[in-house]
VEXLUM-529316 format. One record per residue (C-alpha): residue in one letter; x, y, z. Coordinates in steps of 0.25 Angstrom, whole numbers. Layout:
% VEXLUM-529316
rest,x,y,z
A,X,Y,Z
...
This chain:
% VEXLUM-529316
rest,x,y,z
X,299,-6,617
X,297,7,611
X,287,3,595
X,300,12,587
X,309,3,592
X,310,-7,579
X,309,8,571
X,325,12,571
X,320,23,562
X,310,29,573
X,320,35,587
X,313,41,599
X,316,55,602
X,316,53,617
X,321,43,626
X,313,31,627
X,302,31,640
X,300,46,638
X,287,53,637
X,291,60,623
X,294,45,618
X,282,41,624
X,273,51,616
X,282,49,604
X,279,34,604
X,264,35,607
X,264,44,594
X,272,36,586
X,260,25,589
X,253,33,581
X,260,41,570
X,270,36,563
X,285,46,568
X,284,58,559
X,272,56,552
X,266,70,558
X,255,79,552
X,268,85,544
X,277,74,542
X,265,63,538
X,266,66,523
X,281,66,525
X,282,54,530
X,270,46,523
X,278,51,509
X,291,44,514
X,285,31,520
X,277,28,506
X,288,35,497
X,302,31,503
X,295,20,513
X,302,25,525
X,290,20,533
X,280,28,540
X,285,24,555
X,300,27,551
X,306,40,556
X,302,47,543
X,309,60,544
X,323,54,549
X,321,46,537
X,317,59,528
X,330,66,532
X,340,56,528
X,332,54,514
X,333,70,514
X,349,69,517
X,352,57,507
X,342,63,495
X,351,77,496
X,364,68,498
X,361,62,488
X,358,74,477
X,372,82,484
X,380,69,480
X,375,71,466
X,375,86,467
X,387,88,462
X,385,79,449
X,374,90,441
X,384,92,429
X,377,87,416
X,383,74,412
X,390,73,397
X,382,62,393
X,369,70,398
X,371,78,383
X,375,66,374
X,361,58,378
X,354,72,377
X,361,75,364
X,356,60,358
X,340,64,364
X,340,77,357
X,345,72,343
X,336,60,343
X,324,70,347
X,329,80,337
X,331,72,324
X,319,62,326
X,329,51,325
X,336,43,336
X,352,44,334
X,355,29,334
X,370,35,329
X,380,46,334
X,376,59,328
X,385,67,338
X,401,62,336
X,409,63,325
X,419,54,330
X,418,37,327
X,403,32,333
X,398,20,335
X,385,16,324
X,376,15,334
X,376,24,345
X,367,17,355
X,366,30,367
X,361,20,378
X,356,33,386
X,347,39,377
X,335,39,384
X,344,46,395
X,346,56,384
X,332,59,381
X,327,61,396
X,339,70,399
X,336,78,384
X,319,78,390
X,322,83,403
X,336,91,401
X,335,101,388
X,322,97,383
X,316,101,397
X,313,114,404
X,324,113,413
X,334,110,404
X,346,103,409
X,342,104,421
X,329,96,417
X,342,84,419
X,345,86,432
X,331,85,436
X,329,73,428
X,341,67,436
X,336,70,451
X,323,64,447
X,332,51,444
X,340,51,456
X,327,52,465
X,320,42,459
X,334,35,460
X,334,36,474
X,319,33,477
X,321,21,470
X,334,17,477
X,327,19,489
X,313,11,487
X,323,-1,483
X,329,0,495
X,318,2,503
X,309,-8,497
X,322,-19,500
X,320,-15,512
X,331,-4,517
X,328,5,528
X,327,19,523
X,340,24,532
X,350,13,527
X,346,18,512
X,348,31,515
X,361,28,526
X,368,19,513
X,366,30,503
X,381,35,506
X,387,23,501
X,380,23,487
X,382,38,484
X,399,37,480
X,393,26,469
X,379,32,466
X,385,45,461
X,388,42,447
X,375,39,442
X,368,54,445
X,376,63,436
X,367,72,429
X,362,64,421
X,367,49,418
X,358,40,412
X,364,31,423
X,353,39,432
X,342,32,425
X,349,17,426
X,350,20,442
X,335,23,442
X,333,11,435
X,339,2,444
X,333,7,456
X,320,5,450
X,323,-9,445
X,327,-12,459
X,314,-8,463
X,308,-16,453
X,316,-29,457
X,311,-26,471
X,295,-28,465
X,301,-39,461
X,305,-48,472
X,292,-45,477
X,286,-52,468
X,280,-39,458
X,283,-43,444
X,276,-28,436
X,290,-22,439
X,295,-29,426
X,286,-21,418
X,290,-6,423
X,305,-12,423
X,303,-17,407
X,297,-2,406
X,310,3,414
X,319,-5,406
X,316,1,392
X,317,13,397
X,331,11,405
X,336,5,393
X,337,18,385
X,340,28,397
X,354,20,400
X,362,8,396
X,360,5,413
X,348,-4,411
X,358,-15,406
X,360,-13,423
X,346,-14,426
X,345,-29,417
X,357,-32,426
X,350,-29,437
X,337,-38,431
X,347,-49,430
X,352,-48,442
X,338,-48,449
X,333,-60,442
X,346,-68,446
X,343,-63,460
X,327,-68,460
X,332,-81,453
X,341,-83,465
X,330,-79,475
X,321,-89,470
X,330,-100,469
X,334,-96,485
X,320,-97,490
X,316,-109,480
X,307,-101,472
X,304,-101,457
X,313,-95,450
X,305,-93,435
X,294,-86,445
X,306,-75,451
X,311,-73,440
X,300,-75,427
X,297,-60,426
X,312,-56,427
X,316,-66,416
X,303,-62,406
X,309,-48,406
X,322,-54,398
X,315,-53,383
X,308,-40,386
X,324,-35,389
X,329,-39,379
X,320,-33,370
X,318,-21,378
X,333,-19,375
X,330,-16,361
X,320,-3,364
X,332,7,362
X,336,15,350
X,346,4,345
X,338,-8,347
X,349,-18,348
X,360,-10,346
X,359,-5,360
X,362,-19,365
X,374,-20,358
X,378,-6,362
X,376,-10,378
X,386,-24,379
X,397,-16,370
X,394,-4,381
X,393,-11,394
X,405,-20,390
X,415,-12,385
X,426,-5,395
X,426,12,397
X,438,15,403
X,439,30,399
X,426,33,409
X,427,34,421
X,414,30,427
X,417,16,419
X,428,14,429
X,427,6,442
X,421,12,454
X,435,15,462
X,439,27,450
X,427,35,456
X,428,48,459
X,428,46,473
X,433,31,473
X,436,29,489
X,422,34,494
X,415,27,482
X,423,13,485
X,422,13,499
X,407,14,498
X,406,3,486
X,413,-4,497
X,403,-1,507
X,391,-4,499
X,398,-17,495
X,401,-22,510
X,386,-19,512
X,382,-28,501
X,390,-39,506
X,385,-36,521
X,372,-37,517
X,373,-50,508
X,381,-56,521
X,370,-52,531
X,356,-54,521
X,354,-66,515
X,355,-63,500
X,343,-66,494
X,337,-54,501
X,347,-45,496
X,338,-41,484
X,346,-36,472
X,362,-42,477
X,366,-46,465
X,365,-34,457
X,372,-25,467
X,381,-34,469
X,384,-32,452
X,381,-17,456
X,393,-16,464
X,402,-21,455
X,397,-13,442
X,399,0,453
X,415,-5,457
X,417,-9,440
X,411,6,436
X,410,18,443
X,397,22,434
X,390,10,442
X,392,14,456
X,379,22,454
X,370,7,452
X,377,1,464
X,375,12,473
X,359,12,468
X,358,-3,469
X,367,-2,482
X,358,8,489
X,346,-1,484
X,350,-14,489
X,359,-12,501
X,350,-3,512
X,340,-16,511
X,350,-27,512
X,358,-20,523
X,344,-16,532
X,341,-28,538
X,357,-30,541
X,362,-26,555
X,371,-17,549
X,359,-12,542
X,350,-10,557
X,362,-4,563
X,363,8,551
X,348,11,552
X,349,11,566
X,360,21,569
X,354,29,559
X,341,30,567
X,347,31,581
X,355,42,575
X,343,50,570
X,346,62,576
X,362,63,569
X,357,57,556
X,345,68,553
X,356,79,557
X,365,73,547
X,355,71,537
X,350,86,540
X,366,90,539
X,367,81,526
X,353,89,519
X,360,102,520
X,372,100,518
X,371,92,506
X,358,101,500
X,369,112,501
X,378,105,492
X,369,100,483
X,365,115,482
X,378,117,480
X,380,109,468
X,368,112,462
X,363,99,461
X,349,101,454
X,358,111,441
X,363,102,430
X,376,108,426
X,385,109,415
X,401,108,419
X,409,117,411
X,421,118,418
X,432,110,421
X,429,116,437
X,416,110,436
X,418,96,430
X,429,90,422
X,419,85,414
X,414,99,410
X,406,104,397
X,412,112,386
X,401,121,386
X,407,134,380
X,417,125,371
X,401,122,365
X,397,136,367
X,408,139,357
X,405,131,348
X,392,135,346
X,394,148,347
X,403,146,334
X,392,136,327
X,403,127,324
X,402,115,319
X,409,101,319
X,417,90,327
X,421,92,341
X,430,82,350
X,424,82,363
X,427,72,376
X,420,61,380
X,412,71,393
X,408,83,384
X,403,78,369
X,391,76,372
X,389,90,377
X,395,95,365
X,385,87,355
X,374,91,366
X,377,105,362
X,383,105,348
X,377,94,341
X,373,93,329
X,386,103,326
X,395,97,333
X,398,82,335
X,408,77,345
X,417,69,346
X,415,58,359
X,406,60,368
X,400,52,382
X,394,42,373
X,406,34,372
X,403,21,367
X,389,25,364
X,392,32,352
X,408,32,350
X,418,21,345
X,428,16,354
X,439,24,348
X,434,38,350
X,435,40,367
X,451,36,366
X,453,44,356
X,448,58,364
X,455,53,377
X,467,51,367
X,465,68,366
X,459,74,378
X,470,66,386
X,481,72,376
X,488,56,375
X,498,54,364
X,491,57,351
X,479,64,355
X,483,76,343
X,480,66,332
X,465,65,339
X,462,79,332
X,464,71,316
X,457,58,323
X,442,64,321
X,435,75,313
X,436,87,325
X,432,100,324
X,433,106,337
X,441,97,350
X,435,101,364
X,444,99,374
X,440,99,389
X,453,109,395
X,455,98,406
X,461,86,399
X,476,86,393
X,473,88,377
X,469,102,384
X,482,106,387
X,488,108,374
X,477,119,372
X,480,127,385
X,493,125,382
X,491,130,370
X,496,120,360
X,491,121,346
X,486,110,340
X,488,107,325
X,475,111,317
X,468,114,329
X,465,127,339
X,458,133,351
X,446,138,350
X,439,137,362
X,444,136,376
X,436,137,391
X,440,132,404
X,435,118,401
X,438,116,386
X,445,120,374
X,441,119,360
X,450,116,349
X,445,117,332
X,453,113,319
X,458,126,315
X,449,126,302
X,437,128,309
X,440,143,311
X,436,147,325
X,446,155,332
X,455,151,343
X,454,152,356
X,464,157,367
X,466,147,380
X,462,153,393
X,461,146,406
């Protein structure tokens, strides 16, 4: 029997019995496959980076990494527009850091706030302010702060599965499946980024740990301050601590070991939790602040909503459906025990189908968990098998996948943060020369703005200009104010009387939404006029304030 036969990875060139295969074996005895004078470095960087192995087919393995990497960064290509809640975090950063005093209070609406506004991503706020418009490269300093994040996202992802012992072509081969629910967390930039990079490295840590390595808790306690003030998702990575010592309890008592010596290190971290909790800005407050957040219901945003009012809900749920069957096939075929990490994927998955902004953990812990436990499985054998019989087709497709999906990213620009400012490029656009006006005119005073543009208007114009709502939501706004400005911006019964409700100046109003029409159809509005009008948005001020009217155009 030829020594490659147990290698699925490594296929022979040349029919078995010929001279070339003969030679090719006989330097195979002595040198690893594509460990040449010029591929050694190559190949010696992968097997101790990405443990691919040193006797594996290193370059068949190089080009599929290749072709899901830029897969990968062409799926996400298209999401380089600046998210709204990028400028309300860096708006927060950049008042602390000027006025020497933490804003433990709202300084930037003038409609009703809440006492305390406990802004749970702060620290989010700071390291976009320090690598956005406090760096060299400007906004741009952001986007590169959120490729470092997704490839030491998918570095981690794959060390976990590695380590739990997938091949390196199912990870790769299973990556499709989690991309429709993974696409949510890379916008540029969600604080959310940092919780996925989290939980990748706690996996890792959990993995130190049923090897019986205990210094994980101290790097972990180190992790867990900081998490605990980049994004309210560490109450995810608790959940996940929980859920893993339930799991080594369970273990232990299967194999009729001690319990209190599985699990003694995981319960001693409990006080320094608790206490750790308090190293915030708001001490308590922020414990309070997190069970009213995490309990209460959202029903205006979108991404609150269950996982089938997606914005491609067939492919996403058919693929939830397929990661799901897999789970259960690999439960029915392994025993459980060596299914590390069940229990919380199985807790994943439902969070993904009750909210869509979830679908990104479940497809992180997912693409964790499952290439291990399906591995060993037939179905597992039979995947990594095809793959390496069909080396030939599948490096072509990868080739064909490089270039095609290099050219898009290209396309789309995918290394440019961008700034939306037509309705053409995003409904959810920037009123960029609505702002330009209103500095141009050095005016001061109120402006209503809606829920996806206030902050950028405070990120602009504060401390001139307050807002009136912004993505902060119940962060910073009583519960009153959001249904009031949907009671407008949707033109329902009553929606006039919203102008005497609070202490406008100026009402921006996005040209998409229905209050919008009375302005292109050019319907006055007692007390108020047009002062400012673009493709996107219009501008309306109380008629005392002096500035001329403007004319509609299209």
């Amino acid at each position: 029997m030829p020594e490659n036969a147990g290698n699925p990875l490594v296929v022979p060139c040349a029919p078995p019995g010929s001279r070339k295969t003969d030679s090719m074996m006989q330097a195979r005895t002595t040198n690893p496959p594509n460990v040449t004078a010029n591929g050694h470095f190559f190949a010696r960087f992968l097997a101790a980076n990405l443990r691919v192995g040193i006797t594996r087919d290193v370059r068949f393995f190089a080009w599929l990494a290749l072709a899901a990497s830029i897969v990968f960064v062409a799926y996400i290509a298209r999401m380089s527009a600046i998210t709204h809640d990028v400028f309300h975090e860096m708006a927060l950063a950049r008042e602390w850091l000027k006025t020497g005093s933490f804003p433990l209070s709202d300084r930037f609406a003038y409609t009703p706030t809440v006492p305390l506004a406990v802004h749970h991503e702060w620290g989010t706020g700071l390291l976009l302010y320090w690598s956005g418009p406090e760096s060299l490269l400007g906004l741009q300093g952001i986007m590169a702060l959120k490729f470092a994040l997704v490839a030491s996202l998918g570095l981690l992802v794959y060390r976990v599965a590695r380590n739990g012992g997938a091949h390196p072509l199912l990870i790769i081969a299973l990556l499709p499946i989690a991309l429709p629910m993974l696409w949510v967390g890379f916008a540029t930039l969600r604080a959310q980024l940092f919780t996925l990079v989290a939980i990748a490295a706690q996996m890792l840590m959990f993995q130190s740990d049923w090897h019986g390595k205990r210094r994980w808790v101290f790097l972990w306690a180190l992790m867990y301050l900081v998490w605990l003030n980049v994004h309210a998702g560490f109450v995810v990575g608790l959940g996940m601590l929980g859920f893993h010592l339930m799991e080594r309890v369970l273990d232990a008592w299967w194999r009729r070991q001690s319990i209190m010596k599985s699990v003694w290190h995981l319960l001693a971290l409990g006080p320094f939790i608790a206490l750790g909790v308090l190293c915030n800005p708001w001490g308590w407050s922020y414990v309070t602040y997190l069970i009213s957040a995490i309990t209460m219901e959202r029903p205006a945003i979108l991404e609150w909503k269950p996982l089938w009012f997606t914005h491609d809900a067939p492919t996403t749920m058919v693929v939830f459906a397929i990661s799901a069957v897999m789970i259960g096939y690999a439960a029915k075929v392994r025993r459980w025990d060596r299914l590390r990490g069940w229990l919380f994927c199985a807790l994943a998955a439902y969070m993904a189908l009750k909210h869509i902004r979830h679908g990104s953990i479940y497809a992180v812990v997912w693409l964790a968990c499952v290439p291990a436990w399906i591995t060993p499985t037939p179905l597992g054998r039979s995947l990594i098998a095809w793959l390496s019989n069909s080396r030939f087709q599948v490096v072509r497709i990868s080739q064909g996948l490089i270039v095609g999906c290099s050219l898009f990213a290209l396309w789309q620009g995918f290394w440019l943060a961008t700034l939306p400012n037509t309705l053409t490029a995003s409904s959810f656009c920037f009123p960029m020369g609505a702002v330009d006006y209103l500095k141009s005119h050095q005016v001061e005073g109120n402006v209503m703005t809606p829920f996806h543009c206030g902050a950028y208007v405070s990120w602009e114009l504060h401390p001139k200009i307050k807002v009136s709502l912004d993505g902060r939501y119940e962060v910073a706004f009583t519960d009153e104010v959001l249904p009031v400005h949907q009671l407008f911006y949707e033109a329902k019964t009553g929606w006039q009387s919203v102008l005497d409700r609070y202490d406008h100046d100026f009402v921006l109003i996005p040209r998409d939404t229905e209050v919008a029409k009375h302005l292109v159809a050019q319907h006055p509005i007692d007390g108020w006029k047009l002062v400012y009008v673009d493709a996107a948005y219009g501008l309306i001020a109380r008629e005392d304030i002096g500035l001329d009217e403007a004319k509609v155009r299209d």
